[in-house]
Each structure stands twice: as C-alpha cells, then as structure tokens.
C-alpha positions in Angstrom: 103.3 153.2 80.8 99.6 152.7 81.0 98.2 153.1 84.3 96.3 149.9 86.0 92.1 150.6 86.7 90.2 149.2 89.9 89.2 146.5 87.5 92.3 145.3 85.8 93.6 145.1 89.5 90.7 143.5 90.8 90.7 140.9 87.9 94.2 140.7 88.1 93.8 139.7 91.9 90.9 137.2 91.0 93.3 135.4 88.5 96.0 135.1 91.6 93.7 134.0 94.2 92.9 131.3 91.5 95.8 130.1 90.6 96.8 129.9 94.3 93.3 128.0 95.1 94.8 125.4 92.7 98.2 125.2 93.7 96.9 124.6 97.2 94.1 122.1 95.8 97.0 120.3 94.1 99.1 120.1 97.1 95.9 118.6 99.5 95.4 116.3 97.0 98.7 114.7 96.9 99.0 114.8 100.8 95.4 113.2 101.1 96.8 110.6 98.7 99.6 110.0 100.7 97.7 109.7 104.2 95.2 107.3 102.4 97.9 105.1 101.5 99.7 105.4 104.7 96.7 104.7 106.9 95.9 101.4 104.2 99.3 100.2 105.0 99.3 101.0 108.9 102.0 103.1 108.7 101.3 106.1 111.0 105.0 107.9 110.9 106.8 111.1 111.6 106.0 111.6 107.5 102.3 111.0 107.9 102.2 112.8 110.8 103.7 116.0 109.3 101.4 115.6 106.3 98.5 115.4 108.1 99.9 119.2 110.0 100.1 120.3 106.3 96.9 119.2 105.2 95.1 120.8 108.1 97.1 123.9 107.5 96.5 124.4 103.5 92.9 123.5 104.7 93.0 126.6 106.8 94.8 128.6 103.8 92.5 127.2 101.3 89.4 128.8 103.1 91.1 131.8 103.5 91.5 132.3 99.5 87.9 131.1 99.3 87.0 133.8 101.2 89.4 136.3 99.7 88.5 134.9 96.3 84.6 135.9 97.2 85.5 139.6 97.9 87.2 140.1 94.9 84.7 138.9 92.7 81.6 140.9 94.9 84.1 144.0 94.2 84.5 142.9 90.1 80.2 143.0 90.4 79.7 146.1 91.8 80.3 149.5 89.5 82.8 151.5 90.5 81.6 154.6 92.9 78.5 152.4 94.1 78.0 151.1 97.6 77.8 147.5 97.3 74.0 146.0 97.6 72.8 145.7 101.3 75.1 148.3 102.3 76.5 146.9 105.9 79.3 144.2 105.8 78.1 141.0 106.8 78.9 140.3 110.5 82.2 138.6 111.6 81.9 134.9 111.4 81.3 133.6 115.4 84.3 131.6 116.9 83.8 128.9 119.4 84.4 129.8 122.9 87.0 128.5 124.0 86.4 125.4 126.7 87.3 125.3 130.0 89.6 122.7 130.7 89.3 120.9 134.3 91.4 118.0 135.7 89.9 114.8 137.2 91.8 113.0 139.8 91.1 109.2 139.9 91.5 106.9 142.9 91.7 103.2 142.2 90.6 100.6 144.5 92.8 98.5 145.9 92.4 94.6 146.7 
C-alpha cells in the first residue's frame, strides 16, 4: 500500500467538502422550493414550519463547509514546510453580544 501525502489528503478533503457543499445546496434548494410554494398557497404548517428549521440549519452547515472548504484550499496553496503568507491567523470572527432582555408591564385604562 502506497502511503497518502499532505496533498493527496488535502485534495482528497477539498473534493469531500465539495461534494457536501452540493448535497447541502441541493437540499436548500428543494426546501426553499417548497416554502415558496407553501407561502404562495397560504399554507404555513407543521411541514413548512420544520422546513423552514432545516433551511436555517443547512444554512448554518453550508457556511461552515464554506469556511472549511477555504482552509483546505489556503493549505493545497501553500508548499509544504512554509508558513502560510501573513503569518498570524486571521482573528476570530466577532459574535453579537447577546441582548438584554427586559419585561414591560402595561396598564390599560379603563372607562
């Protein structure tokens, strides 16, 4: 048996992430299909509702691979043994701070 390089890996990684880009491409088109024609019809139910969870969840997966998908291929450009250009990893991307919820109490008027 022949024994797998950095770059046989790293390409064979690029190829997965690629095919699993489209699978999940595939999959948000059909659900975005099927909410369009759901909210044409006025027909929000329990299926609509549990496509629209699994859109915004392969949405969340899809930039993942994205972002995967980028690494490998910075990796399959730089020669083995060399610190990538720039040298220091780009900073972690910035969440939102989470808000402060506060409750309101309303008093009505009477007549």
């Amino acid at each position: 048996m022949t024994e797998m390089t950095q770059e046989d890996a790293l390409l064979l990684a690029d190829a997965l992430a690629g095919q699993a880009l489209k699978e999940t491409e595939a999959r948000c088109s059909v659900l975005a299909q099927f909410i369009d024609h759901c909210d044409h019809a006025r027909s929000h139910t329990s299926a609509w509702n549990d496509a629209l969870r699994e859109l915004h969840a392969l949405h969340g997966h899809r930039r993942a691979l994205l972002g995967r998908r980028s690494l490998i291929q910075q990796a399959l450009e730089c020669p083995v043994g060399e610190s990538p250009v720039g040298g220091a990893l780009p900073p972690p991307a910035e969440r939102t701070a989470p808000r402060t919820q506060r409750q309101v109490q309303v008093q009505a008027r009477r007549r």
